[in-house]
C-alpha positions as CSV (number, residue, x, y, z in Angstrom):
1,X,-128.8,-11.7,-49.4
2,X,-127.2,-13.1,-46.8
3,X,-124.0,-14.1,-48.8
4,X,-123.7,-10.3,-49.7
5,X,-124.0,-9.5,-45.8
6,X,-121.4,-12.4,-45.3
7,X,-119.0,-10.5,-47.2
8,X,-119.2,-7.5,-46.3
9,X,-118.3,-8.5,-42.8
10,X,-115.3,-10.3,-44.2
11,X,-114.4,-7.3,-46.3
12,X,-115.0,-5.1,-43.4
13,X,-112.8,-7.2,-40.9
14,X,-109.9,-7.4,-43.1
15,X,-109.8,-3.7,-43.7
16,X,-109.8,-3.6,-40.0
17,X,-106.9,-5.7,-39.6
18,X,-104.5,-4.2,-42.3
19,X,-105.3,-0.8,-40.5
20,X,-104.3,-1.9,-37.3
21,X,-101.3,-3.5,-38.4
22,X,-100.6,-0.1,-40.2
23,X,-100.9,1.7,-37.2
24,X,-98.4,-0.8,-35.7
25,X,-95.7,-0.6,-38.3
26,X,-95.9,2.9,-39.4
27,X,-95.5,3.7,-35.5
28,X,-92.4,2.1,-34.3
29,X,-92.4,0.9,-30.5
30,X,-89.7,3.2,-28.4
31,X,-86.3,1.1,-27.5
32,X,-84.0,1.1,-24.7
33,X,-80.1,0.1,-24.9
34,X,-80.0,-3.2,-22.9
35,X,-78.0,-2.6,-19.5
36,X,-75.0,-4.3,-19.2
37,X,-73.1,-4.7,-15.6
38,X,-70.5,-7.0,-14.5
39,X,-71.8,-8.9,-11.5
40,X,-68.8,-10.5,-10.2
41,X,-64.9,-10.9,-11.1
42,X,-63.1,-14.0,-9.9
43,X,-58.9,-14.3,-10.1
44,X,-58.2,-17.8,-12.0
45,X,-54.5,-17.0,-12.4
46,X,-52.1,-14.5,-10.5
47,X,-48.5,-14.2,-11.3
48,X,-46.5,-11.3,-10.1
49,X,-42.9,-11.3,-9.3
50,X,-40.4,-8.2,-7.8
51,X,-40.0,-7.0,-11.5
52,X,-43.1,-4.8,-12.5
53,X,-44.9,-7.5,-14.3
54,X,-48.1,-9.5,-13.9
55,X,-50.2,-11.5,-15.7
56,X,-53.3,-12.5,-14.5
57,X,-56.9,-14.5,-15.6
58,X,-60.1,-13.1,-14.7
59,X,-63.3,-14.6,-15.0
60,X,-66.1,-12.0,-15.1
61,X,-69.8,-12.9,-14.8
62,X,-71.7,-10.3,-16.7
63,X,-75.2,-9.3,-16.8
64,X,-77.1,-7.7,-19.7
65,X,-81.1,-6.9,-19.4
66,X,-83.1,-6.7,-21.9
67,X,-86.0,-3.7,-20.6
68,X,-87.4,-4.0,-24.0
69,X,-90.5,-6.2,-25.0
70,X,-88.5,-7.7,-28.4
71,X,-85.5,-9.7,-28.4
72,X,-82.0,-8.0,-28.8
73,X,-79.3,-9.7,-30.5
74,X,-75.5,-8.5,-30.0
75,X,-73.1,-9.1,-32.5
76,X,-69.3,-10.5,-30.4
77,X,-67.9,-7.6,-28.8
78,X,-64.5,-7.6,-26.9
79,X,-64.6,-6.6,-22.8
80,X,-61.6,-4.3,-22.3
81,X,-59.0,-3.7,-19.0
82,X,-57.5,-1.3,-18.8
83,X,-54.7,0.0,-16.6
84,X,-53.3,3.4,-16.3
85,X,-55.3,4.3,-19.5
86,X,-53.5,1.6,-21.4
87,X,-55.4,-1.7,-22.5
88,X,-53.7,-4.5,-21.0
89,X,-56.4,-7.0,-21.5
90,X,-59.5,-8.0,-22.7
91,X,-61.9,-11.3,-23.9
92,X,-64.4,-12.3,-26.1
93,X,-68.2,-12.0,-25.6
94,X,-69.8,-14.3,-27.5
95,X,-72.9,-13.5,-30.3
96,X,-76.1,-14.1,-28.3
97,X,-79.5,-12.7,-28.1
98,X,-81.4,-11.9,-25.1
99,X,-85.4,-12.2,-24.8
100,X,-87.6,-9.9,-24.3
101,X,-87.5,-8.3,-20.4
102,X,-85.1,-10.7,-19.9
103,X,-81.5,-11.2,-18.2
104,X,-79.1,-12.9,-20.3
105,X,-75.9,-13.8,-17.6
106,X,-72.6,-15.0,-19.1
107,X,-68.7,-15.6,-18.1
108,X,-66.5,-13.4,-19.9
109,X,-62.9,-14.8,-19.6
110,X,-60.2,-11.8,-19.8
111,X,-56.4,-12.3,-20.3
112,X,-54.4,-8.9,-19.1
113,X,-50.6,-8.9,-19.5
114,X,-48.3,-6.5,-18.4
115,X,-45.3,-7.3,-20.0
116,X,-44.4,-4.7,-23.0
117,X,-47.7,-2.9,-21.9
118,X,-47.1,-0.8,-18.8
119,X,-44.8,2.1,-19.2
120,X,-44.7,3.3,-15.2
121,X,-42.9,0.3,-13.6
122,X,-42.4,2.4,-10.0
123,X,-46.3,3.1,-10.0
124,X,-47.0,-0.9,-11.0
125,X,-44.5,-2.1,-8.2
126,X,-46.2,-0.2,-5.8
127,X,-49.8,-1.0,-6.6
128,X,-49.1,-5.0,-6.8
129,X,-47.5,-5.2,-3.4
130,X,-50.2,-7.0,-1.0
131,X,-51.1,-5.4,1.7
């Protein structure tokens, strides 16, 4: 008799469990897009010269948070510069994944070039001159 009882229980708590984790998978948590923000940018390399050129290396420390309560993995991406709505640089950000509620920080390196790029050389002149 107690057997029977004994079984019942563990019959009972299984159908317990597989309807609680059910309720969990039929009923997906709600998910966020991780935030991404660029922290800080530091100048490794500046050349400019009287002709409308430059060429320059920045280092970018960049931020993304994870306001989720699973890990997020991104696939490399490329971070963009642009200049006069032309792309005149960019760098790769690596694969990673960030952990749950978590701030993942890396250094994005980004080559921009002017040279072949920028069309308005007046408008570049002016903005590289150091004031």
């Amino acid at each position: 008799m107690h057997n029977m009882k004994c079984y019942a229980y563990i019959a009972a708590f299984a159908v317990f469990q597989t309807l609680i984790i059910l309720a969990f998978g039929l009923f997906p948590m709600p998910t966020e897009t991780p935030t991404v923000r660029v922290r800080s940018v530091a100048i490794q390399d500046y050349c400019a010269s009287d002709e409308p050129f430059f060429n320059i290396t920045l280092v970018a420390e960049v931020a993304v948070r994870n306001k989720n309560f699973g890990h997020f993995r991104f696939d490399p991406s490329r971070a963009n510069d642009t200049y006069g709505g032309v792309i005149v640089g960019n760098g790769d950000i690596t694969k990673a994944r960030d952990s749950a509620r978590k701030t993942r920080i890396m250094n994005v390196t980004i080559e921009v070039r002017s040279a072949g790029v920028v069309l308005d050389g007046a408008r570049l002149s002016n903005d590289l001159k150091l004031k």
